[in-house]
C-alpha positions in Angstrom: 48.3 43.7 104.9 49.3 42.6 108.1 47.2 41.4 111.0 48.4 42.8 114.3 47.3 41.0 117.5 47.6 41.5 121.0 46.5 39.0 123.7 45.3 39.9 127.3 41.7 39.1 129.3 39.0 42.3 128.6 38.1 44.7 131.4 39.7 47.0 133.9 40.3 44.5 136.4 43.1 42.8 134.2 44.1 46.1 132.5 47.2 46.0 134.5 48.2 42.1 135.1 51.1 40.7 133.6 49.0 38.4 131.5 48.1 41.4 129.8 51.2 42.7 128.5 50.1 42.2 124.7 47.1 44.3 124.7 49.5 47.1 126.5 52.1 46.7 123.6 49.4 46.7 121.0 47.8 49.4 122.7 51.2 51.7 122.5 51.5 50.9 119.0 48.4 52.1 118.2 49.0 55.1 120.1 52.5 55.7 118.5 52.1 55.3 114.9 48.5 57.1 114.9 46.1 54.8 114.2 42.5 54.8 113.8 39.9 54.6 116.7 38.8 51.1 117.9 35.9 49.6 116.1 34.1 46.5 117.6 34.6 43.9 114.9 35.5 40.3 115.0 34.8 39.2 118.6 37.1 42.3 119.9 38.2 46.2 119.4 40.0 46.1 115.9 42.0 49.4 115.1 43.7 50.0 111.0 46.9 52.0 110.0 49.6 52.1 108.2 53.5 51.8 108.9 55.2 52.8 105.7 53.4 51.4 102.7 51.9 48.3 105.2 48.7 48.3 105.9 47.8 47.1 109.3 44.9 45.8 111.7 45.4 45.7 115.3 43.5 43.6 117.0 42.6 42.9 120.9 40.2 40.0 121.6 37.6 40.6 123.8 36.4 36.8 123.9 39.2 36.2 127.6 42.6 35.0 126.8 41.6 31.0 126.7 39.2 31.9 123.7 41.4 34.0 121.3 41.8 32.0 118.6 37.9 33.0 118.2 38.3 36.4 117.5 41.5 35.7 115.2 40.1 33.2 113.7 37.4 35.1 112.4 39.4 37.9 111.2 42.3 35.6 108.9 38.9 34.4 107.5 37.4 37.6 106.7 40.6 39.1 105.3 41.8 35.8 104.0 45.4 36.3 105.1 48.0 33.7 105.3 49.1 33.4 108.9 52.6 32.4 107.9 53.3 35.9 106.3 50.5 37.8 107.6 49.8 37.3 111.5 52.3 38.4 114.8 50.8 37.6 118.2 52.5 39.6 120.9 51.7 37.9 124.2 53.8 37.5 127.9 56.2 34.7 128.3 56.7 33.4 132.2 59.8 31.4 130.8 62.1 34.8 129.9 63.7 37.2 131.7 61.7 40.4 132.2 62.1 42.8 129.6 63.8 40.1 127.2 61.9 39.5 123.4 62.0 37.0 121.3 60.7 36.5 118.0 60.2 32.9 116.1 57.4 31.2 113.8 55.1 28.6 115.1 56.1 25.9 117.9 54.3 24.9 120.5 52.3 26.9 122.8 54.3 26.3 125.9 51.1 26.1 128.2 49.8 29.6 127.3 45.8 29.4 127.2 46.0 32.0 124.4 48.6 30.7 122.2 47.1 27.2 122.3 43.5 28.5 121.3 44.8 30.2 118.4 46.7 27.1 117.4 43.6 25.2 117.0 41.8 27.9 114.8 44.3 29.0 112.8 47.6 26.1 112.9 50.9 27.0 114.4 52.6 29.1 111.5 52.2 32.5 112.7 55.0 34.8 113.8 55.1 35.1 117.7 56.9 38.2 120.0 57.2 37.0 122.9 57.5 39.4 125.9 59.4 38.4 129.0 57.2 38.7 132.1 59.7 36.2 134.4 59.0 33.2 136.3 57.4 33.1 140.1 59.9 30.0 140.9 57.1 27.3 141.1 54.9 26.2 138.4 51.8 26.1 140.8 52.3 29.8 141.3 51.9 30.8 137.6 48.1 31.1 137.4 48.2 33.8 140.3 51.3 35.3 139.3 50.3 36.2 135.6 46.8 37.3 136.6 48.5 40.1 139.5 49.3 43.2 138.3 52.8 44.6 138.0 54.2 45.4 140.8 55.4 49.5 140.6 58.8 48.0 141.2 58.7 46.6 137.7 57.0 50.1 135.7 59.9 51.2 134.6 61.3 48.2 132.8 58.4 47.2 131.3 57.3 51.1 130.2 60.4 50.8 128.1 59.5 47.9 126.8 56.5 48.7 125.7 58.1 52.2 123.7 61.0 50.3 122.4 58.6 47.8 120.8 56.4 50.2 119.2 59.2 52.6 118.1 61.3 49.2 117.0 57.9 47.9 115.1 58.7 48.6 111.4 61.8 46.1 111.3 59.1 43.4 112.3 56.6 44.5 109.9 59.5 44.6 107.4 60.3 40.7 108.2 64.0 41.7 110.0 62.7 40.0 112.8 66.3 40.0 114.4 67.0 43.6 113.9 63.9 43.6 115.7 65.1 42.0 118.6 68.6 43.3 118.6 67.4 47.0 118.7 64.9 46.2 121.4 67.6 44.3 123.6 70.0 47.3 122.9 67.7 49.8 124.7 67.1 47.7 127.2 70.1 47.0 127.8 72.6 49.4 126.4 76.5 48.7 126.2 78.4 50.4 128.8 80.5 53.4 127.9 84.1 52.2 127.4 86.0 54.2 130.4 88.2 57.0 128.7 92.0 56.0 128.1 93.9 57.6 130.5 96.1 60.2 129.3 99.5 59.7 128.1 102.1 61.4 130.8 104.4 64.1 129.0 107.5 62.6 127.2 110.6 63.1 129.1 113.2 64.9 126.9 116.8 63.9 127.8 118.8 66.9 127.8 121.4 67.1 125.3 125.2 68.7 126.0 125.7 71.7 126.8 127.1 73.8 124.4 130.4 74.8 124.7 131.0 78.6 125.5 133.0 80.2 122.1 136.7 80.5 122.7 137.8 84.1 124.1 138.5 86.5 121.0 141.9 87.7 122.8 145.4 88.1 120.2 147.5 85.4 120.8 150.7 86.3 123.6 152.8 88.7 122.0 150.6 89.7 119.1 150.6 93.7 119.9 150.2 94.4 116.3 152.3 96.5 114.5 155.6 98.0 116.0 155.0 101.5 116.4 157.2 103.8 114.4 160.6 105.2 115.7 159.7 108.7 117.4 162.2 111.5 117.0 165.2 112.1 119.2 163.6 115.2 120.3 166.6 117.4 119.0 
């Protein structure tokens, strides 16, 4: 059993901010793999289903991002999971490149409000996907930047994001957290084609000599053949 979450502030008005790029993951995930409906339970809208023989519960906290650790809190308890083995946050991360993921277990919570409330209810051993939103350039624009939406500019890189980590999502719940991130970096950014070798121009053939014409089949000089015989006088 695996406990799913996604982090993000409730409501329509933050449906579509940057801060809330977990709940859209989570969100396509359900979508993807067919789960059930959303049930309130837990302080937020859980959804269960299954990828392979896993069992999963997706869940999106509806207690605002700097009170997470509430509603997951509540649900390790109930289920008694180990959050070592049994918990993956996905959440935004200012400090990589849009559309980049990364993957780890526990560290710090690198001054994300959600991160650092679920630290404090459930310790720092969980697995964590980050999702790369980018950086404004200056740390006092943060706040505002995370809580705008995304710009339509940025739609298409993060709407295939967002498929390539639900389709990519049984590696993680397998533990291959690298082929996990490796098969999500490949579609979003696939090798170039190698250019096509140019074709080799057509071998020269050196011509060879010519052949020599056959000698003339003529008698040697003064070869008439046999001396005709004698004719008569005539008398």
């Amino acid at each position: 059993m695996l406990l799913l979450v996604g982090l993000g502030n409730p409501g329509p008005r933050h449906a579509n901010n940057r801060h809330n790029i977990g709940f859209m993951a989570v969100d396509e995930i359900v979508r993807r793999h067919g789960f059930g409906p959303w049930r309130v339970r837990f302080q937020g809208r859980l959804a269960e289903g299954r990828i392979g023989a896993e069992k999963l519960f997706a869940l999106e906290p509806d207690t605002y991002m700097n009170e997470s650790g509430r509603a997951v809190g509540e649900a390790v308890r109930f289920y008694k999971l180990d959050p070592a083995t049994q918990v993956i946050v996905i959440y935004d991360e200012i400090d990589l490149k849009p559309g980049k993921v990364k993957v780890k277990l526990g560290g710090g919570a690198g001054g994300h409000n959600g991160i650092r409330s679920i630290d404090r209810h459930i310790g720092r051993d969980y697995r964590r996907v980050r999702l790369g939103i980018g950086h404004p350039g200056d740390k006092d624009l943060v706040h505002g930047y995370v809580l705008r939406d995304f710009p339509k500019a940025d739609a298409a890189w993060r709407d295939k994001l967002l498929d390539a980590v639900a389709a990519e999502l049984p590696r993680l719940v397998e533990g291959d957290d690298a082929g996990f991130m490796s098969r999500v970096a490949h579609v979003m950014n696939p090798p170039r084609p190698k250019p096509p070798k140019p074709a080799e121009p057509p071998k020269l053939v050196e011509p060879g000599p010519e052949p020599r014409a056959p000698p003339d089949s003529q008698e040697a000089e003064g070869s008439g053949g046999p001396a005709p015989a004698d004719e008569p006088d005539g008398l």
